[in-house]
N, CA, C and O of each residue as an XYZ file, in Angstrom:
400
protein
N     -35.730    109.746   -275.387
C     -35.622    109.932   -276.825
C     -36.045    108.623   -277.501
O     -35.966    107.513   -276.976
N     -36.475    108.875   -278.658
C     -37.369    107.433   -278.976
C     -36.527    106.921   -279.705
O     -35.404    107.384   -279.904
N     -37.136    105.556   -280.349
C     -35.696    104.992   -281.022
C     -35.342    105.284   -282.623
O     -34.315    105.188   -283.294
N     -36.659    105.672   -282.882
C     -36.413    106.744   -284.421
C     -35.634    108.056   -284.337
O     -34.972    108.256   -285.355
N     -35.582    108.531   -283.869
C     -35.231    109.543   -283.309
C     -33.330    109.620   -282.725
O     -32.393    110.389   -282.940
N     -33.486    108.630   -282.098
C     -32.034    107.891   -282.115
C     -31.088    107.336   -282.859
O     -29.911    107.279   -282.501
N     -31.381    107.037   -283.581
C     -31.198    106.606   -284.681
C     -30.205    107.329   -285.855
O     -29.033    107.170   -286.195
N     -31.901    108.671   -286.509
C     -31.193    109.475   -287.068
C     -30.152    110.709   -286.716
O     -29.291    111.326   -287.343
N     -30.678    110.737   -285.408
C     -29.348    112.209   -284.660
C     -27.506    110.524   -284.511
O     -26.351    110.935   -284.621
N     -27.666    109.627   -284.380
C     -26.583    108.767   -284.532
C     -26.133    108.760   -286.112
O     -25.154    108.156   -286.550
N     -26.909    109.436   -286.759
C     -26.336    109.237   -288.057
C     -26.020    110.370   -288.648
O     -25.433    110.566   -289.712
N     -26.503    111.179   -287.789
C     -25.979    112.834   -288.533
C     -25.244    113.196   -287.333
O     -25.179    114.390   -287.039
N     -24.578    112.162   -286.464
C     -23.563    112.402   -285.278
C     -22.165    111.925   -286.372
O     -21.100    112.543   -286.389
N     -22.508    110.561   -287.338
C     -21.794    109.922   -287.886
C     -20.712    110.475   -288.462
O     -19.505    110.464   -288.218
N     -21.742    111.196   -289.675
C     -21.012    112.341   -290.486
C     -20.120    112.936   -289.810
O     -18.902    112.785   -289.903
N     -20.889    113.852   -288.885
C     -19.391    114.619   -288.526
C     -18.098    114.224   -287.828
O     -17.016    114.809   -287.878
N     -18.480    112.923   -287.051
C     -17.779    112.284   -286.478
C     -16.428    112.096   -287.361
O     -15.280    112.381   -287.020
N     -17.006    111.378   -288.942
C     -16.348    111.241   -289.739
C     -15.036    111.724   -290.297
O     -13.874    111.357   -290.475
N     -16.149    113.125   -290.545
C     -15.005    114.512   -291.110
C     -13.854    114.803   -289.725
O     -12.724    115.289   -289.761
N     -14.412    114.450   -288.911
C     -14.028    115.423   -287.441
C     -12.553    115.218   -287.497
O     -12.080    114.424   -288.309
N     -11.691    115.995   -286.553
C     -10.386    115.456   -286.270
C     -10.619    114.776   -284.476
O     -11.622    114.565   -283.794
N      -9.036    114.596   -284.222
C      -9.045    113.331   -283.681
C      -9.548    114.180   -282.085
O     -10.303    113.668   -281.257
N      -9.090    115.167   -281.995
C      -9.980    115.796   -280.912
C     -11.063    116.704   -280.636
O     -11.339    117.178   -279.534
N     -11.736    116.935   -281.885
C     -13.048    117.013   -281.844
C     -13.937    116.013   -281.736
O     -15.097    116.154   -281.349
N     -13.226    114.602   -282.200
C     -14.132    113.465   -282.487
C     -14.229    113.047   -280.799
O     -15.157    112.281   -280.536
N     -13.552    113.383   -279.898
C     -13.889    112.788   -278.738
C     -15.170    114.285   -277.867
O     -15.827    114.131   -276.838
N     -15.121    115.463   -278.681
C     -16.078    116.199   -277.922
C     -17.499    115.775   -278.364
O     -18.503    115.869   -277.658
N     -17.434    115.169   -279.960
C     -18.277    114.332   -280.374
C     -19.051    113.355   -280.029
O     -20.226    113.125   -280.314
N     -17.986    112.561   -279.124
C     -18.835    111.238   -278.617
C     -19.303    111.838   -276.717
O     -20.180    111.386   -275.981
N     -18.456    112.792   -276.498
C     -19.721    113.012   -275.199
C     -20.900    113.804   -275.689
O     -21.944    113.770   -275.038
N     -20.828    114.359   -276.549
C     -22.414    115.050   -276.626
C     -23.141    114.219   -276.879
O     -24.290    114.215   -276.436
N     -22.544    113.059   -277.858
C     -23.540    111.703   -277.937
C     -24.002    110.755   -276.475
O     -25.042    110.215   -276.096
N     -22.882    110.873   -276.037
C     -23.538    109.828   -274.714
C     -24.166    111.094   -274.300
O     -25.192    111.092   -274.981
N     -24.178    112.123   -273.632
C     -25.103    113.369   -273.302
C     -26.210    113.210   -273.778
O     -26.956    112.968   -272.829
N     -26.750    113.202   -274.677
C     -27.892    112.870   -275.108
C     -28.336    111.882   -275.465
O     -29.515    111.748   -275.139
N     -27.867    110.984   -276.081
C     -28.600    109.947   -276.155
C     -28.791    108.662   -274.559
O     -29.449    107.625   -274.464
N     -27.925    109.343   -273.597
C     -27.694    108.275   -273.020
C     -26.943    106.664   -273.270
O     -27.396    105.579   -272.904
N     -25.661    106.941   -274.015
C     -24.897    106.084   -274.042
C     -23.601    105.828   -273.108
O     -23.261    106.766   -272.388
N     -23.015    104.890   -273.073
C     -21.948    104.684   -272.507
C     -21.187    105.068   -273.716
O     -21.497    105.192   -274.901
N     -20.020    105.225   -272.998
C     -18.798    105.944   -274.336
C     -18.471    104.653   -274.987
O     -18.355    104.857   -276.195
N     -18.318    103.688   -274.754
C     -17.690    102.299   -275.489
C     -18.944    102.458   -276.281
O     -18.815    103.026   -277.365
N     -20.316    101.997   -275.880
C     -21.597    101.835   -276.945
C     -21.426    102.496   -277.850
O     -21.620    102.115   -279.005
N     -20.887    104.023   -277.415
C     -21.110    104.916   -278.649
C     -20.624    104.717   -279.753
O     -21.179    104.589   -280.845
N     -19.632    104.690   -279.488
C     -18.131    103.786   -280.004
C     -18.563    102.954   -281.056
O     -18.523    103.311   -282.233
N     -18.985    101.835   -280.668
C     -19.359    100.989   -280.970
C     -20.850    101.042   -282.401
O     -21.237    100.420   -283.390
N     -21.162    102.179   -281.609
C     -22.603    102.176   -282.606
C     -22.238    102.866   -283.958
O     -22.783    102.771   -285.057
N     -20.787    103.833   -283.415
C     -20.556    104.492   -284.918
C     -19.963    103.723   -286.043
O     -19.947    103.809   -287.271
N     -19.247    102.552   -284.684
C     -18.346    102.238   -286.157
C     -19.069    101.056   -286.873
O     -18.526    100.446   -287.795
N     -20.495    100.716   -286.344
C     -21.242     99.870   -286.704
C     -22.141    100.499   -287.770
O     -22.628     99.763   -288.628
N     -22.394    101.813   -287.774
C     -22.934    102.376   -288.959
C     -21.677    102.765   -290.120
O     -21.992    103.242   -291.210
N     -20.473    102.548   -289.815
C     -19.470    102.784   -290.720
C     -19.499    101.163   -291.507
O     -19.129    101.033   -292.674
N     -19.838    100.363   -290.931
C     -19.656     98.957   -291.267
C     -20.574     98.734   -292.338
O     -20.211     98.426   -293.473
N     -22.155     98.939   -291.867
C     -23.205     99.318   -293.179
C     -22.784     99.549   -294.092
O     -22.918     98.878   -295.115
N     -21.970    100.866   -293.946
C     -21.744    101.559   -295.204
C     -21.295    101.454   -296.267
O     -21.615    101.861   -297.384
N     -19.947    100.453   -295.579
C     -19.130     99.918   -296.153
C     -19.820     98.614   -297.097
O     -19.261     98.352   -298.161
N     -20.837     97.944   -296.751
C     -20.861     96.688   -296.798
C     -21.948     96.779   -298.220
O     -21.976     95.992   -299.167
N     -22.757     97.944   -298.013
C     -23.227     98.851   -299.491
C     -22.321     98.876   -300.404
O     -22.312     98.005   -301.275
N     -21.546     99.712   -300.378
C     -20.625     99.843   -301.668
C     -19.978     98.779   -302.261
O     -19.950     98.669   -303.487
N     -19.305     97.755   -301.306
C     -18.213     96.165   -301.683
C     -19.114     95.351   -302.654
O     -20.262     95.382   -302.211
N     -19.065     94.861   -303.442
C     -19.155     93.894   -304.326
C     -17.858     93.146   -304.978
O     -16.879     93.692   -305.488
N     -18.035     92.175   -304.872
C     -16.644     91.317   -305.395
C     -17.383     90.318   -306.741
O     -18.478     89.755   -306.752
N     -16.209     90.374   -307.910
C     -16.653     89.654   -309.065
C     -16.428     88.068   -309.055
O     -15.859     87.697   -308.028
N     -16.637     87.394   -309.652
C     -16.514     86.067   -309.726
C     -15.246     85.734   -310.130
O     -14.683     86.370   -311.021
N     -14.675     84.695   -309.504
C     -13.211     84.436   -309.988
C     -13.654     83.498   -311.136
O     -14.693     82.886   -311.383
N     -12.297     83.646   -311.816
C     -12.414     82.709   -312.880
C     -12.034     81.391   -312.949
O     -11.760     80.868   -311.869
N     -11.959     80.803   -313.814
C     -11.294     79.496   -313.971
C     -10.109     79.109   -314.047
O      -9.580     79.449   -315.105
N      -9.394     78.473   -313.287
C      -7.841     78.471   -313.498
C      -7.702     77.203   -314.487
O      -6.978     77.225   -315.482
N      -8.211     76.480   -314.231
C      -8.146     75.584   -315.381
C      -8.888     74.794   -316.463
O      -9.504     73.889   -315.900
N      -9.072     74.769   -317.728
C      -9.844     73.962   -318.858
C     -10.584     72.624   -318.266
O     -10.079     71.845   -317.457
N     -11.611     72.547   -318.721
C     -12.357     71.458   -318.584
C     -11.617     70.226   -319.636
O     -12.212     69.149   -319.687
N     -10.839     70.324   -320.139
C      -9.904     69.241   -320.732
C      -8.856     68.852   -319.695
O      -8.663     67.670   -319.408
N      -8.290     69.697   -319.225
C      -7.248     69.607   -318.043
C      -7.841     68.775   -316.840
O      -7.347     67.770   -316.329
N      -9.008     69.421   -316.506
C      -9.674     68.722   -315.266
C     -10.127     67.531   -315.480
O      -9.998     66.915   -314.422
N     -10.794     66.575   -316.629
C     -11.231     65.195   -317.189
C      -9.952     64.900   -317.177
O     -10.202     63.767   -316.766
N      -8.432     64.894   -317.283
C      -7.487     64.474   -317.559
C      -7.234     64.052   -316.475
O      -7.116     62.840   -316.299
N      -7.038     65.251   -315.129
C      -6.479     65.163   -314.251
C      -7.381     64.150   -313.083
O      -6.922     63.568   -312.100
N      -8.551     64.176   -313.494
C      -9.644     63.322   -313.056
C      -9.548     62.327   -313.404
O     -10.277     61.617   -312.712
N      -8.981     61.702   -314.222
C      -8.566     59.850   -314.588
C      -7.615     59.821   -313.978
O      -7.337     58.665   -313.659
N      -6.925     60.546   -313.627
C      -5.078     60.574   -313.164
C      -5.759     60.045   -312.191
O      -5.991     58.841   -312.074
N      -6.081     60.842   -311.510
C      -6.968     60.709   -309.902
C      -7.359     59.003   -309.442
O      -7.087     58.219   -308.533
N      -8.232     59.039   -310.808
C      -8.857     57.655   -310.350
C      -8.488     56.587   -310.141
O      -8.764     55.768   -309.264
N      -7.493     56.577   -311.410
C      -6.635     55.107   -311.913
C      -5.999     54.936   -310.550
O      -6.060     53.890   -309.904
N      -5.327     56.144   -310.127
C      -4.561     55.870   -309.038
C      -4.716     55.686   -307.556
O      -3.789     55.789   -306.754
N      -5.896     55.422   -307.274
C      -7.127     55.348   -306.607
C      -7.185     56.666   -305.876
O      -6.624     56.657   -304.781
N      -7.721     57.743   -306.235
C      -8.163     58.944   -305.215
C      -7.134     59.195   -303.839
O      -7.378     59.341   -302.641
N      -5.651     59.163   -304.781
C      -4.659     60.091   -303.511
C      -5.117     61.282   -303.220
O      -5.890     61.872   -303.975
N      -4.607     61.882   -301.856
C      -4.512     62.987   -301.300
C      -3.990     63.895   -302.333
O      -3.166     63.497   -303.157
N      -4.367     64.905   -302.323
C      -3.531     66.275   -303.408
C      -2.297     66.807   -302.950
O      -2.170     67.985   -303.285
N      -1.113     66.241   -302.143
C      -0.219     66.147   -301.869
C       0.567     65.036   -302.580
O       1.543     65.263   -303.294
N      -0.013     63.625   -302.291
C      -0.051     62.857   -303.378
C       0.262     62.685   -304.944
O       1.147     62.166   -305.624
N      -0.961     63.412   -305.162
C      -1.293     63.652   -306.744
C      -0.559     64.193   -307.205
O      -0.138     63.834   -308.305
N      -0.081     65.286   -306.578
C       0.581     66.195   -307.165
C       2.219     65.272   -307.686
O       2.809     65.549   -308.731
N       2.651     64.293   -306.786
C       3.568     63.464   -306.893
C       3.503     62.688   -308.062
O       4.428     62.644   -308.873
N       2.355     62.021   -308.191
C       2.128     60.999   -309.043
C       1.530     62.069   -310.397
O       2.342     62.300   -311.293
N       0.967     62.317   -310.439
C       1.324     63.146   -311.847
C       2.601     63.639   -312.608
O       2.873     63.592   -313.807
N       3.533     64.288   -311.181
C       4.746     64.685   -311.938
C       5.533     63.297   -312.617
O       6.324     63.455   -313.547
N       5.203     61.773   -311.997
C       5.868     60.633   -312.651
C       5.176     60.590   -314.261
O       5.664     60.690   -315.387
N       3.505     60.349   -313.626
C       3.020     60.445   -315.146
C       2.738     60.815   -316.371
O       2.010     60.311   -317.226
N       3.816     62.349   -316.350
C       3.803     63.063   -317.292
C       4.389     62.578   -318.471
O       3.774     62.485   -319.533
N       5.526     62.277   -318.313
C       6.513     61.810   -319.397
C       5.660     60.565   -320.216
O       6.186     59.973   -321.158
């Protein structure tokens, strides 16, 4: 079987695989190794690798925002300096003195 060909019968194996229940989905994956000549792990493997695609289509993630003002950060950026570039374990110390 060629590898075009392989391909798309793995992807209209997918589908039903999908819908399938949990013991049809295993009469599923021997007709796949049956024909295509897979090992059952590969098969395995190849479906849930076209489930992964799929997934990876639809996800988009938005940009986080800003947690803090560019006034805050020049502030906290002299804090920083004066005090010569502590650790942010540090800083976090020496700010809480320099608030008051």
């Amino acid at each position: 079987m060629k590898l075009e060909l392989r391909m798309k019968y793995c992807e209209t194996v997918y589908r039903r695989y999908r819908k399938a229940s949990k013991e049809s989905k295993g009469r599923i994956l021997d007709e796949l190794c049956e024909v295509c000549k897979y090992n059952r792990k590969y098969a395995i493997w190849k479906l849930n690798r076209l489930r992964d695609e799929e997934r990876s289509k639809v996800r988009r993630r938005g940009k986080r925002s800003r947690k803090y003002s560019h006034e805050v950060l020049s502030i906290l950026e002299s804090v920083w300096e004066s005090s010569n570039y502590p650790s942010s374990v540090r800083l976090k110390e020496i700010v809480r003195l320099w608030l008051p």
